[in-house]
C-alpha positions in Angstrom: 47.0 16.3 2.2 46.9 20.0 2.6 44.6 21.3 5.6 41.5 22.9 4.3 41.4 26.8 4.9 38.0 26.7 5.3 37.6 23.8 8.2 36.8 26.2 11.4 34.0 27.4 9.2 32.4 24.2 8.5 32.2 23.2 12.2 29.8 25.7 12.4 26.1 24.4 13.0 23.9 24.9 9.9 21.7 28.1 9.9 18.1 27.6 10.7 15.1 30.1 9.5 15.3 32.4 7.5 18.6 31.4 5.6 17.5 27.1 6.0 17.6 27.2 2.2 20.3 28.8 0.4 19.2 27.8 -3.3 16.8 30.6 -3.0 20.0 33.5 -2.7 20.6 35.3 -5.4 23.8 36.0 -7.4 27.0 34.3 -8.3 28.4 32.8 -5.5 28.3 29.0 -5.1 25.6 27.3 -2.8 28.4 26.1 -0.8 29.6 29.6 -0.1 26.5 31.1 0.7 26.1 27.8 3.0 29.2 28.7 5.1 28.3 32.7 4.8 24.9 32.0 6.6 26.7 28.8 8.9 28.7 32.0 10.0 26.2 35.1 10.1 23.9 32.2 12.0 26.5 31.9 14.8 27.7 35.5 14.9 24.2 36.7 15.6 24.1 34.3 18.4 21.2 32.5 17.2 19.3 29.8 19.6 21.5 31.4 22.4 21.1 34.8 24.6 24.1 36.3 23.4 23.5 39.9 22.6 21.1 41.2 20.2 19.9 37.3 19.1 16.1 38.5 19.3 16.8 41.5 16.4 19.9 39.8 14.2 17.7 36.0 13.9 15.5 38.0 11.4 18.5 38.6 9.4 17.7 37.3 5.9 20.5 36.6 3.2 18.6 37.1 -0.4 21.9 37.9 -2.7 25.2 37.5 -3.4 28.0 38.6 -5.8 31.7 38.7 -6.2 33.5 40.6 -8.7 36.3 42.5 -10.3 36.5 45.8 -8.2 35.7 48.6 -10.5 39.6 49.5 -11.8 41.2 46.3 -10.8 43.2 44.3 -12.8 41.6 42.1 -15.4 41.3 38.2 -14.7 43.2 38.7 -11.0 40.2 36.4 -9.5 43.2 34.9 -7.0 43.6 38.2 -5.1 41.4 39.6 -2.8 42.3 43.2 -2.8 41.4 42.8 -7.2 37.5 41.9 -6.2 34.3 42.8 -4.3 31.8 40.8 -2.6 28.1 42.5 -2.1 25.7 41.2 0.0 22.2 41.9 0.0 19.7 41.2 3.4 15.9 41.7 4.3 15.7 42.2 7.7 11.3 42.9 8.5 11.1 45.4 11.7 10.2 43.7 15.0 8.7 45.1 18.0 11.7 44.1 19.8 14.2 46.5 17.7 12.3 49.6 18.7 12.9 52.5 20.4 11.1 53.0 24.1 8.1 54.9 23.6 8.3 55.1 19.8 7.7 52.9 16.2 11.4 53.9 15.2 14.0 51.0 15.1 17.0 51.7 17.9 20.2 53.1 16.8 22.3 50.5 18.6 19.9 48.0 16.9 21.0 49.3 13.2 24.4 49.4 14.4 24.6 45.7 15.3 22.9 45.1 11.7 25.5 47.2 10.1 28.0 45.5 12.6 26.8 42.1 11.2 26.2 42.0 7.6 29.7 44.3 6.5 31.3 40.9 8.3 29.1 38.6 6.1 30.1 40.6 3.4 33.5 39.7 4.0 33.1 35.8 4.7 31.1 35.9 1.1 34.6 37.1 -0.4 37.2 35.1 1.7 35.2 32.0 1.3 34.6 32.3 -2.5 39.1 33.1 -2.3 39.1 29.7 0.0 40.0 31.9 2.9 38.9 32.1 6.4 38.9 35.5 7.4 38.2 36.8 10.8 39.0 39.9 12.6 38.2 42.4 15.7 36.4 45.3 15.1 39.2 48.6 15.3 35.8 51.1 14.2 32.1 51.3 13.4 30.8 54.4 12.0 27.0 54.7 11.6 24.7 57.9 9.7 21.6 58.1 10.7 19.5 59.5 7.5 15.6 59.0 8.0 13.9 57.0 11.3 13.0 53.3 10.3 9.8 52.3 11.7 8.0 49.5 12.6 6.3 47.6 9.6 9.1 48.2 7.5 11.6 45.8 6.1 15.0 46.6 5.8 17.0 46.5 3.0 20.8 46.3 3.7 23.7 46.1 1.2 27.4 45.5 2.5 30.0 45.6 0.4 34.1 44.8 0.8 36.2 48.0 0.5 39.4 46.8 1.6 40.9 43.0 1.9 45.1 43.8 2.2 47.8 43.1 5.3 45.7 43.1 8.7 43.3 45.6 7.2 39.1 44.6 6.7 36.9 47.0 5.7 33.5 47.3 4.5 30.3 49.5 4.5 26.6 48.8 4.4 23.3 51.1 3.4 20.3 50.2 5.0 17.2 51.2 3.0 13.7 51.0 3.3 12.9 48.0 0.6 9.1 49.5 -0.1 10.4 52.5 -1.6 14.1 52.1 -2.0 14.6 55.6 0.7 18.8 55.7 2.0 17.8 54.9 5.9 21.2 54.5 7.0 24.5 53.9 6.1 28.0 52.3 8.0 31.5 51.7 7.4 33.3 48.7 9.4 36.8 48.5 10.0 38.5 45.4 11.9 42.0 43.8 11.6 42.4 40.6 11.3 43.4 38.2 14.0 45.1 34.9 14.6 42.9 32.7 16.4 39.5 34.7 16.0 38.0 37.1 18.3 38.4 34.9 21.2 42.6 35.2 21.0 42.3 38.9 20.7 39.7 39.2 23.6 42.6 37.4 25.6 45.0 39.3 24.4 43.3 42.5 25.5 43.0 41.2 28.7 46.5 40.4 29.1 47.5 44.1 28.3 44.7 45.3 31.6 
């Protein structure tokens, strides 16, 4: 019997509140998909644990998810991943605890880690609908900042896969203000993928110091 690509993925604990329930997201992708998706954005953001930014990426909120033919791919190539797109969509609500000091405007670094987070759930959505486990380190994040966010807002964020080929992952994310549907911010995430996870290529990098 074949290994199952997918197996590191479902040792991951199952994602509490918000994403308990994923019969309530949106889109085409299968309830076990967006199961495994959230399993993975749930341990990512470090959730029940003090890894960095927990307190701001446990509001995280999947709502929807799609996959489908990249605009100009080939028709009916639904086995290759370069051919399709995943999109994601998230509600995140502003907390006191993404602010700036002194302010009501959500932290740069704290929309960077959002970015950071959902363009790599946009990616699992895709390699998991493909039966595929991708992972990869981050190579570059780059993050506009259009208009403040501020506090009483929720976010709306929408990542979407750009590129799926070789070593190369990449995907970008707009962050709007759900109320009124106003461009916030927008990011595009670049990583390569790596043998082992993040943890081989942290000991990797090590090894080179």
């Amino acid at each position: 019997m074949s290994p199952d690509p997918l197996a590191r993925l479902r040792t991951l604990p199952k994602a509490g509140h918000p994403n308990e329930d994923v019969s309530t997201v949106r889109g085409n992708c299968t309830d076990d998909v967006n199961q495994l998706n959230v399993n993975a954005l749930a341990y990512y953001a470090g959730a029940g644990t003090n890894v960095f930014g927990n307190e701001q990426a446990r509001h995280i909120q999947l709502v929807e998810a799609n996959v489908r033919r990249r605009r100009g791919g080939p028709p009916g190539a639904w086995a290759e991943a370069h051919a399709l797109e995943a999109e994601t969509i998230y509600d995140v609500p502003v907390h006191d605890e993404m602010l700036n000091r002194g302010g009501h405007t959500v932290s740069g670094a704290c929309v960077a880690h959002f970015i950071d987070i959902c363009t790599c759930s946009a990616l699992y959505a895709l390699g998991c609908t493909l039966n595929q486990d991708i992972e990869g380190a981050s190579q570059a994040l780059e993050v506009k900042y259009h208009a403040p966010a501020l506090l009483g807002m929720t976010l709306r964020i929408v990542a979407t896969t750009l590129t799926i080929r070789g070593r190369v992952l990449t995907a970008r994310a707009e962050v709007y203000d759900k109320a009124t549907g106003k461009l916030l911010f927008s990011g595009v995430h670049t990583m390569t993928t790596t043998k082992g996870g993040h943890q081989a290529a942290a000991q990797r990098a090590a090894s080179r110091l």
